[in-house]
N, C-alpha and C positions, 0 to 999 in steps of 0.2 A: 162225832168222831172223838168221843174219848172213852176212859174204862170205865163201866160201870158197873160190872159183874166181873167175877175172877173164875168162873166155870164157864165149861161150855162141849158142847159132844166135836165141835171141829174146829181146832185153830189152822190159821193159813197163813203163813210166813211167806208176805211180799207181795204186792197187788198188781203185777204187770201183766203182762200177758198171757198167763198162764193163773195166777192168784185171783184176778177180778173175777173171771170167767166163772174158777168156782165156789167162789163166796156167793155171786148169783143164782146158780143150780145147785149149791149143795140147801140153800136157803128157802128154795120152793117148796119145799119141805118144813110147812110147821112146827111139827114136832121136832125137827134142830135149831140148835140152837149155834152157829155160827161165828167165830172171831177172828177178821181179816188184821193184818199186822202189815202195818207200810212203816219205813225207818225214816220217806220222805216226807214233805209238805201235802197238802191237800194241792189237788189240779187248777190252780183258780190263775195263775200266769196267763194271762193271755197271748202271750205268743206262745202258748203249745195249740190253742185252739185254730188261730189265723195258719195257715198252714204254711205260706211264706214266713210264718214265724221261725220255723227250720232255719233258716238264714243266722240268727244269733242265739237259738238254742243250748249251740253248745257252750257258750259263754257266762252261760248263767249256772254257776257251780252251785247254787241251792238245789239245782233240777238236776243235779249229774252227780254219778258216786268218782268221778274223775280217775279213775285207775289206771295206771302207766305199767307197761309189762317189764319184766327184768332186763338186761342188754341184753343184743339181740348178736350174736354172732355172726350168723346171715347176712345181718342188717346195718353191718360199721359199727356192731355194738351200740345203735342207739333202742332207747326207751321209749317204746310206740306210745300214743296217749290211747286208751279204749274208753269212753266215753260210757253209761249205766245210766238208764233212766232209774231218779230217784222220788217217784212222787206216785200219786196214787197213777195207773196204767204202769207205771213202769216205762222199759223201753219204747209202748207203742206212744207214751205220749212225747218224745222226743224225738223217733226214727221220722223216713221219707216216705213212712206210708204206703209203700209200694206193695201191689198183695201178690205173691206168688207162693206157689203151692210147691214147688220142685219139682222134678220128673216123675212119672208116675212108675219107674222101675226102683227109686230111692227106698221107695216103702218097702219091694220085695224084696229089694237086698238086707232091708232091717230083717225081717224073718228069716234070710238064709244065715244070718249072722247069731240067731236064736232069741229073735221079739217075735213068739209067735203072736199068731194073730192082727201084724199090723200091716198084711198087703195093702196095693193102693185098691184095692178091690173091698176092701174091708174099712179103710181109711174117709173113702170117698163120700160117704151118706153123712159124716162127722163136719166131714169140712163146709157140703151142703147143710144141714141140723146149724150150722154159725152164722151163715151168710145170709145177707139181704142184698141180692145183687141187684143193680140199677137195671138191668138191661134184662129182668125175668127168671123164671126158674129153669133149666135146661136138663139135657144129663148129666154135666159136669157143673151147674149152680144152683145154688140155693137162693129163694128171695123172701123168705121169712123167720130168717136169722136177728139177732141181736145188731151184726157186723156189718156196718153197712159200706158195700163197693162200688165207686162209681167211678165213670171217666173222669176226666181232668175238664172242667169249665175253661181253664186258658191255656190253652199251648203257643211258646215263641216260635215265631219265623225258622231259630236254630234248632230247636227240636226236628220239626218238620225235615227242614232239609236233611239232616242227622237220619232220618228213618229214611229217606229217599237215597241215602248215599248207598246205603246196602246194596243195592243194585247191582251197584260197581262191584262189587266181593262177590257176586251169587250168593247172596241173602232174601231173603223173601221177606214182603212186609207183613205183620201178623197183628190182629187188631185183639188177639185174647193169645195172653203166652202161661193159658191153666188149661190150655187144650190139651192132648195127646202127644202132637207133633207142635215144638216150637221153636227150632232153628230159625233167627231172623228178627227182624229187629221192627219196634212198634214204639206206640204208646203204653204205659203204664194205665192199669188200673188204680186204684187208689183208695185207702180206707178212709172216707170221704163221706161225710151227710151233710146235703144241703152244702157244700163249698166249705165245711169245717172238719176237722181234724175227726176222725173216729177212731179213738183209742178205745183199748178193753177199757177202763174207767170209765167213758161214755157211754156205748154200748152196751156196757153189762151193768154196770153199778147205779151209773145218773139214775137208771131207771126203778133199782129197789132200795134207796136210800132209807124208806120211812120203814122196810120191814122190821119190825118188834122182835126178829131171833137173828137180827145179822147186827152185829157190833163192830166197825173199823176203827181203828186205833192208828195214827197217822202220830208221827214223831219219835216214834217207839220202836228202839235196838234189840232186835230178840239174838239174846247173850248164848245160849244154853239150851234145849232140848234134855227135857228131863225126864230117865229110863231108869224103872224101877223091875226086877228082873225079866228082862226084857221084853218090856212094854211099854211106851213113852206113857208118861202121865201129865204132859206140858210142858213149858217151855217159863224161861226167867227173861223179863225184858226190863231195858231201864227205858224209864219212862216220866219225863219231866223231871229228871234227878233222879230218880226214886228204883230201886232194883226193886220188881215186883215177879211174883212167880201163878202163872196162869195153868189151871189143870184143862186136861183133856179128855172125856169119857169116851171118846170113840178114838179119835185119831190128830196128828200132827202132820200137815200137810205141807212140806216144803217145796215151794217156790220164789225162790229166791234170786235163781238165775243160775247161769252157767260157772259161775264168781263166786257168788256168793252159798249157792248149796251146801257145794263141796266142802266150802269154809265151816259150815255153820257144824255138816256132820261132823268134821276132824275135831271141830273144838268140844264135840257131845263124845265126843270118845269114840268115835264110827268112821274108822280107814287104815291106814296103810300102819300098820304095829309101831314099827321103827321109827315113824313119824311119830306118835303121839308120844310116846316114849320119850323117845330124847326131848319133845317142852312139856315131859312130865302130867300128861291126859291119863288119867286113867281108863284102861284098853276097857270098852263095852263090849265090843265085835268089833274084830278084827277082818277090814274089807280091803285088800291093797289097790281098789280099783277107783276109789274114791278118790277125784281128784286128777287122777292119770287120764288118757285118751284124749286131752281139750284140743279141738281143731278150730280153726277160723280160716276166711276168707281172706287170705289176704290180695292187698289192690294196688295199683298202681294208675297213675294219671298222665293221660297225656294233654298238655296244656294250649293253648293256642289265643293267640295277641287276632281279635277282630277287626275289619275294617270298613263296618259298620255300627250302626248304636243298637243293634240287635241285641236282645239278652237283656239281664241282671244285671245294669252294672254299676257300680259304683261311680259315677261321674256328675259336674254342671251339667249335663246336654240331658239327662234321664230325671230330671229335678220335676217334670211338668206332669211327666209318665206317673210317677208314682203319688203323687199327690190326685191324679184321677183315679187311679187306680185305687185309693183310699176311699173315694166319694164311690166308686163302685163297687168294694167288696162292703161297704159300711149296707150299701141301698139295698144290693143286687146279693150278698154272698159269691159274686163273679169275678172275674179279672184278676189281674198278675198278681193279686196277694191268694187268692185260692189255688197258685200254684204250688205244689210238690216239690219245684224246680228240678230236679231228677224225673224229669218229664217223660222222656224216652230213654230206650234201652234195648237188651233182646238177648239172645243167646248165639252162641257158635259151637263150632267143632275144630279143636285145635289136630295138628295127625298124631296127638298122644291119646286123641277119648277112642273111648272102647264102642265100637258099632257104632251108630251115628247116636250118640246120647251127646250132647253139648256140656262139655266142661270149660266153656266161658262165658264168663257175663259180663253186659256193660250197662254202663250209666251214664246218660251224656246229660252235663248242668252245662244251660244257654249263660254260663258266671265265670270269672276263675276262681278258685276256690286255693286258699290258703291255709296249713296249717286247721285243717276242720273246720273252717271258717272262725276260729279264736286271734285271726290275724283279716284286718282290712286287707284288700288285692284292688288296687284302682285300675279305672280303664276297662274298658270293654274288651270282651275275650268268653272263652268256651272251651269246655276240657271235658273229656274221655275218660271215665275210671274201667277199670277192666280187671276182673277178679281169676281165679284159679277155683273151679264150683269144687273139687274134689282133690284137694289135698291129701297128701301120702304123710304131709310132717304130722306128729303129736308131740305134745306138748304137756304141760301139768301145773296145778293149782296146791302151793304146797302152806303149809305154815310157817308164819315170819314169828311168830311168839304166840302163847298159849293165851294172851291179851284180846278179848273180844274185840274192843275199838282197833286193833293191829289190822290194817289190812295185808292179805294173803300177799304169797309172794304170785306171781304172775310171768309161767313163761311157755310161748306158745311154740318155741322152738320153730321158727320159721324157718323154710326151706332146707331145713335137717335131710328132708330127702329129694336128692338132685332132679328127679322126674319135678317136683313143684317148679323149680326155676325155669323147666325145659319150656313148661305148658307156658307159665307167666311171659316167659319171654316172647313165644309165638304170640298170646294176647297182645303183647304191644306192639310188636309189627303190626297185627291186624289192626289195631286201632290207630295207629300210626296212618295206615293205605286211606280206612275211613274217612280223618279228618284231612286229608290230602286229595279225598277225591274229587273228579269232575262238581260232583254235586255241592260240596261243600266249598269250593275254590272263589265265588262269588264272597264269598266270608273270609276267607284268612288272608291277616295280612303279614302273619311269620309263626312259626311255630316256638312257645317259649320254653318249655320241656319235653323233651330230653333236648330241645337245640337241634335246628338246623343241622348244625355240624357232628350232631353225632348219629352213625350209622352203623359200624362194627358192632357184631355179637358181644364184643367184650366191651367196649364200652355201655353198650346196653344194661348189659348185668349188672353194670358199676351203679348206672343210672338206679335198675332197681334196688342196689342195695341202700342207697342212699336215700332214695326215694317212697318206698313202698310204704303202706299203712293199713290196718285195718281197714273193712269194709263192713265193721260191729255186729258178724255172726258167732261170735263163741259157742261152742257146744262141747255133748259128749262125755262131761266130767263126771256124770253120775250114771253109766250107759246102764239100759237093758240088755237084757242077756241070760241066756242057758244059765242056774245055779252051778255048770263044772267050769263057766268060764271066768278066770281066774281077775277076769280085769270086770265084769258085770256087778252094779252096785243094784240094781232093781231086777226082779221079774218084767213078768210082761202088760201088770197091771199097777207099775210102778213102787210096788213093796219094795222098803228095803231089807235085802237079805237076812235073817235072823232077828230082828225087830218085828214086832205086833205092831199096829197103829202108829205106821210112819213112811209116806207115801214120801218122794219127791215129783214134781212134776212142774215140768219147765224143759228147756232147751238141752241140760245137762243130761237128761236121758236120752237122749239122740244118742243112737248106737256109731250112726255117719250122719254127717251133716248133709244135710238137703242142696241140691241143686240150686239155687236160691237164696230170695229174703226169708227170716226165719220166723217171723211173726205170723203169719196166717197156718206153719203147721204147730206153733205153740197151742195158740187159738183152739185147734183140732185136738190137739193132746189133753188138754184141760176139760174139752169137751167128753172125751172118752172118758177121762179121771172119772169126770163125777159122773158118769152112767152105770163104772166099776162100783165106787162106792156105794152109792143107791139099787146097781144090779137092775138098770134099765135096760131095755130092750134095745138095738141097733133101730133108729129111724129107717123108715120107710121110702 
């Protein structure tokens, strides 16, 4: 993991979920020669591995690009925290793991909106071509993938009940939510080998570390994207002190993220005119789209005080639990440290989704969770996240200075458009009815968010405004799209517009953001990437 060549036919800016994936395939190829570009540490933390590691992940700011969004109007004017995985995987080596695919009409809506080519019809052999499913190859999985998906070795008592409460709503229990129909509330699958964490850096990289044409370069800030008349020819990173500038013979493959792309193009001269301008960029191509469209999930939790020692908790009475639990996951890879803790979940239909397609999702942690878990929560308890799948706000990733180390400004305009509140709001009644019901009522012993005593619509809202936070799906800043549409920064094979040899691919070209977690259709995108690149054939 360091420089030791300064040429190469492919750099890849950013190893996450979408960067590992093609430093792997574009690298099976011999005759390339390969350079993956991470800004973080190499994956060696062992609590990204443990998968209970999640628990203080995010506390550990070597492993996080820590990004806080602008005040939020919506939101009491506070400054959400958006957490970035910063090391090799990326975000999958910090996320909860959870694998879902999104709706299978997501995809067609990307094509009615001008990505030809990315039905879920056309998507689906990509996502199989990734996966190593535990449970066999089917029509809908793949088991000879890089990726590996398994159930959950532990599940709590409050999971369970949690998946039985649906009942009570007319919810169905659903043991795979990458099926066709998935209204209804389950277990998680999980990017899992053997009871440890499977990030794209495991999956894809562990495996081709010694190849002789892949170079990763870990600690190294790629400054610049360097376009000589319009064709990139490399990139300038600093690197152990040192500004070094790396060429490219075939391409510059930006994966950076939904954050960081967008950044990276505005400051190469590639976006909105008037931006570059006013922090004095000189204009390469002029794309006003760059940056614009950014959507995310946002969530809300509903909290609850237990009255039992079930769950994750931070107590004397759990001191015996987890110290077994250590001699088990050390022997076995088993037991409450191979949990996910975002163990169960599922989908709904609030009466704003269109036909029965599900625009909410939940996440139930058997914990209570504070402040992203970067704050202790003692005592036993269990809490309800419940998101909005399909946001109407956008939002925009702009420049805060023409300063590479500057990080961007950050605003996701949350619930800009009143439909979002309407949906989040029925979310939390629903979730609300859930943790209240018959099924779950052996467990609560009060509810500690929103409060017993709050019931009214408007104090609700209050609730959310005060309340709400990411659920770390950012997308959309760098969309595909028709070349007349005016906000499209990519084709449909991730070119950027008017540039040679300069691909993004990552989450920022989501035209709409998925129904869903957003790591297993990254996974899928990257896999497509480099079949465009190479001009491979669609698996079979």
């Amino acid at each position: 993991m360091a420089l030791s060549r300064q040429q190469f036919d492919y750099i890849i800016v950013g190893s996450g979920s979408a960067g590992a994936v093609l430093a792997a395939r574009l690298s099976q190829r011999q005759s390339c020669n390969v350079c993956l570009i991470e800004a973080g540490k190499p994956d060696k933390n062992p609590f990204i591995h443990i998968p209970f590691g999640l628990s203080v992940l995010s506390r550990i700011t070597s492993l996080n690009w820590g990004y806080s969004t602008q005040p939020q109007s919506a939101l009491n004017n506070r400054c959400l925290f958006w957490p970035r995985g910063k090391t090799l995987g990326g975000s999958s080596a910090i996320n909860a793991m959870c694998y879902i695919r999104g709706q299978d009409s997501d995809y067609d809506d990307w094509v009615e909106q001008g990505a030809e080519g990315w039905s879920f019809d056309e998507v689906l052999p990509w996502f199989k071509k990734a996966e190593k499913f535990e449970h066999g190859a089917s029509q809908r999985h793949g088991s000879d993938g890089p990726l590996s998906v398994e159930s959950l070795r532990h599940v709590d008592p409050l999971s369970e009940a949690f998946v039985k409460s649906g009942a009570e709503e007319g919810l169905a229990r659903l043991d795979d939510f990458n099926l066709a129909s998935r209204s209804g509330l389950g277990l998680y699958h999980v990017t899992q080998s053997g009871g440890q964490r499977c990030s794209t850096a495991k999956a894809y990289l562990k495996p081709v570390l010694q190849r002789p044409n892949l170079t990763i370069v870990t600690g190294a800030h790629v400054e610049k994207i360097n376009i000589e008349s319009g064709r990139t020819t490399g990139v300038v990173i600093k690197f152990e002190g040192n500004v070094h500038t790396l060429q490219s013979r075939e391409e510059v493959i930006v994966s950076a993220g939904a954050i960081n792309s967008p950044h990276l193009l505005m400051l190469s001269g590639i976006g909105p005119e008037d931006a570059l301008k006013r922090h004095r960029i000189p204009v390469i191509r002029a794309l006003p789209g760059v940056g614009k469209n950014l959507q995310d999930h946002l969530d809300v939790i509903v909290q609850c005080r237990g009255k039992t020692r079930h769950g994750y908790a931070l107590a004397p009475g759990k001191l015996l639990s987890y110290v077994k639990s250590a001699w088990q996951y050390a022997v076995g890879r088993n037991g409450m440290l191979s949990s996910n803790i975002a163990e169960a979940g599922g989908f709904a239909c609030s009466s704003t989704a269109s036909s029965d397609k599900p625009d909410l999702q939940f996440h139930f942690l058997p914990a209570i969770l504070k402040d992203h878990g970067r704050q202790n929560a003692l005592g036993y308890g269990y809490g309800l996240h419940v998101c909005n799948l399909y946001p109407q706000s956008r939002g925009s990733i702009t420049l805060q200075s023409a300063d590479p180390a500057a990080p961007p400004l950050i605003d996701p305009a949350y619930l800009s458009s009143p439909k979002d509140m309407q949906t989040l709001l029925e979310g939390l009644k629903m979730a609300r009815r859930l943790l209240h019901s018959e099924t779950m009522s052996p467990f609560l012993k009060h509810e500690l968010l929103p409060g017993e005593d709050v019931h009214n619509d408007e104090a609700l809202i209050q609730f959310i405004r005060q309340y709400a936070e990411t659920i770390y799906h950012p997308a959309g800043t760098c969309k595909m799209g028709a070349q007349d549409d005016e906000l499209a920064v990519l084709d449909s094979q991730f070119r950027v517009y008017g540039i040679k040899g300069l691909r993004v691919v990552d989450a920022s070209a989501m035209p709409t953001l998925v129904g869903g977690n957003t790591n297993a259709p990254v996974v899928m995108m990257a896999e497509r990437a480099a079949a465009f690149i190479h001009e491979m054939p669609t698996p079979a």
